[in-house]
C-alpha positions as CSV (number, residue, x, y, z in Angstrom):
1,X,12.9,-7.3,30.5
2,X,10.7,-10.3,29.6
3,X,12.5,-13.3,28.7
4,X,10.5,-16.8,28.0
5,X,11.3,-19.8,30.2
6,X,11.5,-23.5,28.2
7,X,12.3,-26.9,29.3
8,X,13.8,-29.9,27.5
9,X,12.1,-33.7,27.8
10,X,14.0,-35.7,29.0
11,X,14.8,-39.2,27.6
12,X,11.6,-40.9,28.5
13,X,10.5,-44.2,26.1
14,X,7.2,-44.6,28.0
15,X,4.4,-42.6,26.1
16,X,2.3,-42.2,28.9
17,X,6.0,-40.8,30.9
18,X,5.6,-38.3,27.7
19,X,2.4,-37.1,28.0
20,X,2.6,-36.8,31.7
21,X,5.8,-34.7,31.7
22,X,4.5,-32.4,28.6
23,X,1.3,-31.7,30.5
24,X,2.9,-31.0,33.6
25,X,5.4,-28.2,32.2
26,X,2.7,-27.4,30.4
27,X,0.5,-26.8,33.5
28,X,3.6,-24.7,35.7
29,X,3.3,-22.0,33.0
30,X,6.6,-23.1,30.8
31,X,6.2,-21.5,27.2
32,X,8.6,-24.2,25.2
33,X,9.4,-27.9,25.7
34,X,12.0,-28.9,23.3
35,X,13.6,-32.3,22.5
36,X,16.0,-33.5,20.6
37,X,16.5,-36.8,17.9
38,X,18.5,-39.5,16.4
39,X,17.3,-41.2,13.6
40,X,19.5,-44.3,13.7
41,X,22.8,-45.1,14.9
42,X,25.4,-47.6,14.2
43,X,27.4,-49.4,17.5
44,X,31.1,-48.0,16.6
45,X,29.0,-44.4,17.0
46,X,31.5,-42.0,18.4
47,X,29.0,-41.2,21.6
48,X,29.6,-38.6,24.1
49,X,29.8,-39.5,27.7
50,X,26.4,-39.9,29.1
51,X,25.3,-41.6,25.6
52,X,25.2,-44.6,24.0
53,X,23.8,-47.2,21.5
54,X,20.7,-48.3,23.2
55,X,19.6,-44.9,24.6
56,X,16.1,-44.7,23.4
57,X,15.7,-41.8,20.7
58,X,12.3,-40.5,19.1
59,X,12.1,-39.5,15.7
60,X,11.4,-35.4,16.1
61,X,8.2,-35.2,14.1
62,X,6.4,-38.2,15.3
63,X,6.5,-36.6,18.8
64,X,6.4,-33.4,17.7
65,X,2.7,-34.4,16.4
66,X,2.0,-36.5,20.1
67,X,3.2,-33.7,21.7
68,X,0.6,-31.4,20.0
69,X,-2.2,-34.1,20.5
70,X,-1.3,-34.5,24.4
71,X,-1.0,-30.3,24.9
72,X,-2.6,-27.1,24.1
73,X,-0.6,-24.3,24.7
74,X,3.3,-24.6,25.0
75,X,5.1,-24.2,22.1
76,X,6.7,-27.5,20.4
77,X,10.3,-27.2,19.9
78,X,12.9,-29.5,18.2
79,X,16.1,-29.3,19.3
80,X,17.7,-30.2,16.9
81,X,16.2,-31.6,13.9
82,X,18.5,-33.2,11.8
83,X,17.6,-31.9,8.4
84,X,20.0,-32.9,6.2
85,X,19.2,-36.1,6.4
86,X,15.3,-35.5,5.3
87,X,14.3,-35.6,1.9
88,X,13.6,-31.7,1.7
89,X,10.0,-31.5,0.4
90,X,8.9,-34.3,3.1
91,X,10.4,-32.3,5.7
92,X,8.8,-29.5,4.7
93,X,5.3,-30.9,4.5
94,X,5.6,-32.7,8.2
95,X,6.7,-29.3,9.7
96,X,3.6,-27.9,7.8
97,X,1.4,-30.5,9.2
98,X,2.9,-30.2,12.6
99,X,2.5,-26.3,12.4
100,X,-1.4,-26.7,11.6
101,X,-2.7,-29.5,13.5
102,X,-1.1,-27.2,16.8
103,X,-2.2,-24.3,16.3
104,X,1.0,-22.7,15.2
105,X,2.8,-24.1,18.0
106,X,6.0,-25.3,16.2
107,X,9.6,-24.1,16.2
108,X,11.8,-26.0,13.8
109,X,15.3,-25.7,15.1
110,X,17.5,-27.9,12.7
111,X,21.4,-28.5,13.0
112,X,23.9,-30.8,10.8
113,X,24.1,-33.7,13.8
114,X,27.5,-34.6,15.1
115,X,27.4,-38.2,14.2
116,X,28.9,-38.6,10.8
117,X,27.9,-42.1,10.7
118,X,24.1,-41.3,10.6
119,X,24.2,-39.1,8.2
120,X,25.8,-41.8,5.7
121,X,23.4,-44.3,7.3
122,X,20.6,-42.5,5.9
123,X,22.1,-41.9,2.5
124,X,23.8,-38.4,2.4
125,X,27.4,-37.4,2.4
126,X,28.6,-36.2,5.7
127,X,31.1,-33.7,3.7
128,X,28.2,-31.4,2.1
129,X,25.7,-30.9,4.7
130,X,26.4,-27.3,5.9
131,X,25.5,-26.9,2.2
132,X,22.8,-28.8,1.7
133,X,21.0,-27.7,5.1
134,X,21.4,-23.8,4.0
135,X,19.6,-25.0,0.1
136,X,17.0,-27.0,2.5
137,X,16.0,-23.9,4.3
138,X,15.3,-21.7,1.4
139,X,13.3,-24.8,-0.1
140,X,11.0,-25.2,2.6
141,X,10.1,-21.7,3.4
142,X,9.3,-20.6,-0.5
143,X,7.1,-24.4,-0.2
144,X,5.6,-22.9,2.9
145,X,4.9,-19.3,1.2
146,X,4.4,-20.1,-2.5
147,X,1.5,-22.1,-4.3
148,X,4.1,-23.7,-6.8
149,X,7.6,-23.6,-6.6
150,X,10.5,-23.4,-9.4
151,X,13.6,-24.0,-8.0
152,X,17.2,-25.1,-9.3
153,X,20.3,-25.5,-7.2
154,X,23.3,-27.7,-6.5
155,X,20.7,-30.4,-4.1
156,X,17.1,-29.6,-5.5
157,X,15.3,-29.8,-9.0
158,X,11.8,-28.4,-8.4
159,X,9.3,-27.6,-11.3
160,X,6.1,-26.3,-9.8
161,X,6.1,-28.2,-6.6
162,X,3.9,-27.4,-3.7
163,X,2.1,-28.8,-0.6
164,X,-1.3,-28.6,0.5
165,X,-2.1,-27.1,2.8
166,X,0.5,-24.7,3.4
167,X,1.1,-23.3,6.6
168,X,-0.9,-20.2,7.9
169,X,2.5,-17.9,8.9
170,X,6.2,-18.5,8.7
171,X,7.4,-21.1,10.7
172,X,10.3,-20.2,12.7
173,X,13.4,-22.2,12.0
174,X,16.2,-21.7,14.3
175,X,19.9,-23.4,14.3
176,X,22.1,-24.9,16.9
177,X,25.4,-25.6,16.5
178,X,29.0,-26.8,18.4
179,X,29.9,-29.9,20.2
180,X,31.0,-31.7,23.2
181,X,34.7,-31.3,22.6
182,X,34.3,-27.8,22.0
183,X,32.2,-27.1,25.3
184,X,29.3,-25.9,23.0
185,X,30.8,-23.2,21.0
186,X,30.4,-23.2,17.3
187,X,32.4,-22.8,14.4
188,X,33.0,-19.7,12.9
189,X,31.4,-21.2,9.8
190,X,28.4,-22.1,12.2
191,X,27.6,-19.1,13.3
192,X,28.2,-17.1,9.8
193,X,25.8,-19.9,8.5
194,X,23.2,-18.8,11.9
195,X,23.8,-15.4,10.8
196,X,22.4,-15.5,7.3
197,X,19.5,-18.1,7.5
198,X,18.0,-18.6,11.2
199,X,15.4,-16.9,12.7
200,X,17.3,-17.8,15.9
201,X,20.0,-19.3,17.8
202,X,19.4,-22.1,20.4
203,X,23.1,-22.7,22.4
204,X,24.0,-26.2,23.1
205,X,23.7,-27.3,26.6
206,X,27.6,-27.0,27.6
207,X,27.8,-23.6,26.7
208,X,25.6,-23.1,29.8
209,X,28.6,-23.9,32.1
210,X,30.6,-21.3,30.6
211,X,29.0,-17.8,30.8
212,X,31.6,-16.0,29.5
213,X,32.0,-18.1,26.4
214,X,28.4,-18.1,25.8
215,X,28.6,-14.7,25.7
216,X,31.5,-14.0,23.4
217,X,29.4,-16.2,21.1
218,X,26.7,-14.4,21.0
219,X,28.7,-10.7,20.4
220,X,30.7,-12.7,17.7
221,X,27.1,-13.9,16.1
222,X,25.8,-10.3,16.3
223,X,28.6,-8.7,14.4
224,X,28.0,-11.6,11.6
225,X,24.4,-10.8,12.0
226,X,25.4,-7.0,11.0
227,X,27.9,-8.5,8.0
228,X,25.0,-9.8,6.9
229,X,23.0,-7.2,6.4
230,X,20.2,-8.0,8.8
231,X,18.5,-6.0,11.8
232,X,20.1,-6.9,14.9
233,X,16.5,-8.5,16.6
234,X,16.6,-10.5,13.3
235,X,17.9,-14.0,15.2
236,X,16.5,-14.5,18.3
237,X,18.7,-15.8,20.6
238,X,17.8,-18.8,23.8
239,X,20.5,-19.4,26.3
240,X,20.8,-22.1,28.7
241,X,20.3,-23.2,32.4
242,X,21.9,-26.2,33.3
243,X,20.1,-26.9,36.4
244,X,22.5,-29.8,38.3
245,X,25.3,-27.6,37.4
246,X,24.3,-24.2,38.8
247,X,23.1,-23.6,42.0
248,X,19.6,-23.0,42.9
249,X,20.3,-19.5,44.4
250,X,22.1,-18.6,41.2
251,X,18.8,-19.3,38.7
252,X,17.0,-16.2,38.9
253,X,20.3,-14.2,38.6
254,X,21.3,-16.2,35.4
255,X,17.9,-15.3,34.1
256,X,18.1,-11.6,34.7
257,X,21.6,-11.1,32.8
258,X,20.3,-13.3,29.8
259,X,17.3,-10.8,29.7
260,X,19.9,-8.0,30.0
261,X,22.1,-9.6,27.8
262,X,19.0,-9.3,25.0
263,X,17.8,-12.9,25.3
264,X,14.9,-14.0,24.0
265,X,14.6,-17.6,25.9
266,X,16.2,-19.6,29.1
267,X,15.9,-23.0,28.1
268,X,16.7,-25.8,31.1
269,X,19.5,-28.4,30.8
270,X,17.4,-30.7,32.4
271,X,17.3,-33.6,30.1
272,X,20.5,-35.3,31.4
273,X,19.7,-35.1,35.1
274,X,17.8,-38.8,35.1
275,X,15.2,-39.8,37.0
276,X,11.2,-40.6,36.9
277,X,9.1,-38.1,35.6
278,X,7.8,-37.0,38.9
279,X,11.3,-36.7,39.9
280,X,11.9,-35.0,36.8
281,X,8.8,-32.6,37.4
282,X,10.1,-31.6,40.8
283,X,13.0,-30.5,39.0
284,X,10.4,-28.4,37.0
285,X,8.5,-27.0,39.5
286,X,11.7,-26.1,41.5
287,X,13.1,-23.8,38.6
288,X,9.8,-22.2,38.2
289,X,9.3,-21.4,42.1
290,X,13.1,-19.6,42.1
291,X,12.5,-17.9,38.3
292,X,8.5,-16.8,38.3
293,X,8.1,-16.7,41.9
């Protein structure tokens, strides 16, 4: 079974760093580079281990759009966009643009953020999210489908709205969910909510130390894909490699059972191991060696 191989860029505030590492994964044959964002943060941020106030965060679609200029083939992931705090029809015109200008190289993977004092920062109540992000998705994909758009719900008030242009197919949107105190694994809610409006499921990086919790997430998300009445290849599924955690002789065999196991991607952990890009490169070029021969 085939089974795509991505990559995550790491933390790197340098542009040129950027460019060089995009290019490079680019260049060993990788077919997603993802990244994730925060938009702002406040210093009594509850932060994980390994994070803090000063870490230096891009916003997703500005370098989703560098990444598109500075690349030519991979496809441009965000990992995770935090939607709900985006005016919708904004959002939905960047990922448009974004979508165009690559060629049709963006997947939109969007999740509620953990950090409840963001979301407040930028104006939204950290209580109705889930709700707003699952309104948010059906608004953007009839602005992406439909010329003009009537819409009336609990968040949005639209009276023959568009944009122009609109994008050429259906952008993909795919959800994460789950958190460092719960080793990755979502909600119940979460993966009800994954079930019903993603085109896929991208598991957060701890749930790669845990195969057998990874897996019992994904049967439980299947049988909600079923409740919901969907085909079961509805939601596309990427697991994850956490690369300083597993060792090298192990890759290729944690490739083969996510292929078996009905994967659709192996994204890398790779983001947190540090380092220069060429450092961070090797990394790269390591995986690919043991995975793709």
């Amino acid at each position: 079974m085939t089974i795509r191989l991505g990559c995550d860029l790491p933390y790197f505030e340098d542009p040129s760093a950027i460019r060089d590492f995009a290019q490079a994964a680019e260049e060993l044959g990788y077919d997603t580079l993802s990244f994730s964002e925060h938009v702002a943060v406040t210093t009594d941020s509850p932060f994980p281990p390994g994070f803090a106030f000063d870490d230096p965060w891009h916003e997703s679609m500005t370098l989703a759009a560098y990444l598109a200029g500075v690349t030519s083939r991979i496809e441009i992931t965000t990992s995770m966009l935090l939607l709900p705090l985006r005016p919708t029809v904004l959002a939905a015109k960047q990922a448009a643009e974004v979508d165009l200008l690559s060629g049709g190289r963006l997947r939109l993977a969007v999740s509620l953020g953990w950090n409840d004092r963001e979301v407040a920062l930028l104006g939204q109540d950290p209580r109705r999210r889930g709700a707003r992000l699952e309104e948010q998705i059906e608004v953007m994909r009839l602005l992406w489908s439909e010329p003009s758009v009537n819409y009336s719900g609990t968040f949005h008030d639209l009276d023959g709205a568009g944009i122009r242009p609109r994008p050429t197919r259906r952008i993909p949107v795919w959800m994460g969910a789950g958190s460092m105190a719960s080793g990755g694994v979502p909600t119940e809610g979460a993966l009800r909510r994954i079930a019903r409006f993603a085109d896929g499921y991208k598991m957060f990086a701890p749930l790669g130390l845990d195969p057998a919790k990874a897996h019992d997430v994904v049967a439980r998300l299947r049988t909600h894909v079923r409740d919901a009445g969907r085909p079961a290849d509805a939601v596309g599924l990427e697991a994850r490699l956490l690369t300083q955690a597993v060792p090298g002789q192990q890759w290729r065999t944690v490739m083969e059972e996510w292929a078996e196991a009905g994967a659709t991607c192996l994204g890398l952990g790779n983001r947190i191991v540090g380092g220069t890009p060429d450092e961070q490169i090797a990394v790269l070029t390591d995986v690919m060696r043991a995975l793709r021969g």
